[in-house]
C-alpha positions, 0 to 999 in steps of 0.5 A: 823635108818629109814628103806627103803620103798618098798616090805617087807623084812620079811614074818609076819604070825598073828595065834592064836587059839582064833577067837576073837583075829583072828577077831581083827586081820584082822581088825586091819591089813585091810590096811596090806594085807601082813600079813598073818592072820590064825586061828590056832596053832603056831606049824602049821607054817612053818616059820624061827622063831616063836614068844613065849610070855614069862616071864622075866625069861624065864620059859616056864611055861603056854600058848604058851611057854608051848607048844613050850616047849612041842613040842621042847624039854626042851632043849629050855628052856635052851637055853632061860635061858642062852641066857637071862643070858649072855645078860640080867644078867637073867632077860629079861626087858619087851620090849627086846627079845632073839633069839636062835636056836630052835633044829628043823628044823621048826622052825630054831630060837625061839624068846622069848620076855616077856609080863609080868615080872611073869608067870601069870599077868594082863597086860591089863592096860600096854603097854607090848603088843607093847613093846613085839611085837616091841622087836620080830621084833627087835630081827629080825632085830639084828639076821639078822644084823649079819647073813643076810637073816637067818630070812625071816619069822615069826609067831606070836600069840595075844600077852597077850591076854591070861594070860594077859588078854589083851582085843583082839582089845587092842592086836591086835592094840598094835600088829599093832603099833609094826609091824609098827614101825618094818617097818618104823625103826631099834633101835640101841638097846632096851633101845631106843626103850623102851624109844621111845614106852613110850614116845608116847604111855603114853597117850594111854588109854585117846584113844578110843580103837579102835584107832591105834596109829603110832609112829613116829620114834626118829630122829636122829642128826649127831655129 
């Protein structure tokens, strides 16, 4: 559903320790003043949620799932696994996100969402970035829609731009696409919001890569 404009309901943070994709960042968000941008660790902000790029079934293996593991407590990895069980039948589709309770209290919730379907894949030539980016902001907004106001802040890193190999101006566009189409609308579910993102983004690579593209949100008919 379209959502109302006026001051954002969610305070977004962008960090990530490579200064490529920091750079990339503030340009792709200059016209976004209300995104946070730091150089830095996911496990320095204080936020509601974190955002961890995973895998499809959610082993926290490498990169920034990793850490979090490290950092919370192999317990959270459990709590992905069962979350991707019970809602996903154990393996989580590019483009979908699970939200669970991290053990801490910072961050309260961690928000898993894969860019690849394996621990290690070049995603350069896909759109998983946004997929992935659309499907945290998503998970907000559900966890939200059943418990209001839990989430009021999140953080976020370049999402495949490291075992992705995903080039940090593609990321940091793919992201921006993600954050806007959070801003202008709330899918039903995430087989909506897949379908919606391939649509209008299948012709993305005959764009040059500097190039932001908006989506415009599915209309809807009353019956």
């Amino acid at each position: 559903m379209p959502l109302e404009t006026g001051k954002p309901l969610l305070k977004v943070v962008l960090t990530d320790v490579n200064a490529k994709v920091v750079q990339a960042w503030q340009a792709a968000f200059a016209d976004t003043p209300e995104v946070e941008i730091h150089k830095g660790s996911l496990l320095t902000r204080r936020v509601d949620a974190w955002v961890s790029p995973t895998n499809s079934r959610g082993l926290m293996d490498g990169g920034v799932d990793a850490a979090v593991k490290r950092h919370l407590g192999a317990g959270i990895q459990l709590r992905v696994q069962r979350a991707i069980r019970d809602q996903f039948a154990g393996s989580l589709p590019v483009g979908s996100a699970v939200c669970v309770p991290s053990g801490a209290t910072n961050p309260k919730f961690l928000i898993s969402t894969p860019t690849m379907e394996r621990s290690v894949q070049n995603v350069s030539e896909t759109l998983n970035v946004a997929l992935a980016c659309a499907a945290a902001f998503q998970a907000v907004h559900l966890h939200n829609a059943g418990s209001p106001g839990s989430i009021r802040s999140v953080a976020l890193v370049g999402m495949g731009a490291a075992t992705g190999r995903v080039p940090a101006r593609v990321c940091a566009n793919l992201m921006w696409t993600g954050y806007t189409l959070f801003n202008d609308y709330h899918f039903e579910d995430y087989d909506e919001l897949r379908t919606t993102i391939h649509a209008q983004l299948r012709d993305i690579d005959s764009q040059p890569e500097d190039v932001r593209v908006r989506i415009e949100p599915p209309t809807r008919t009353r019956g």
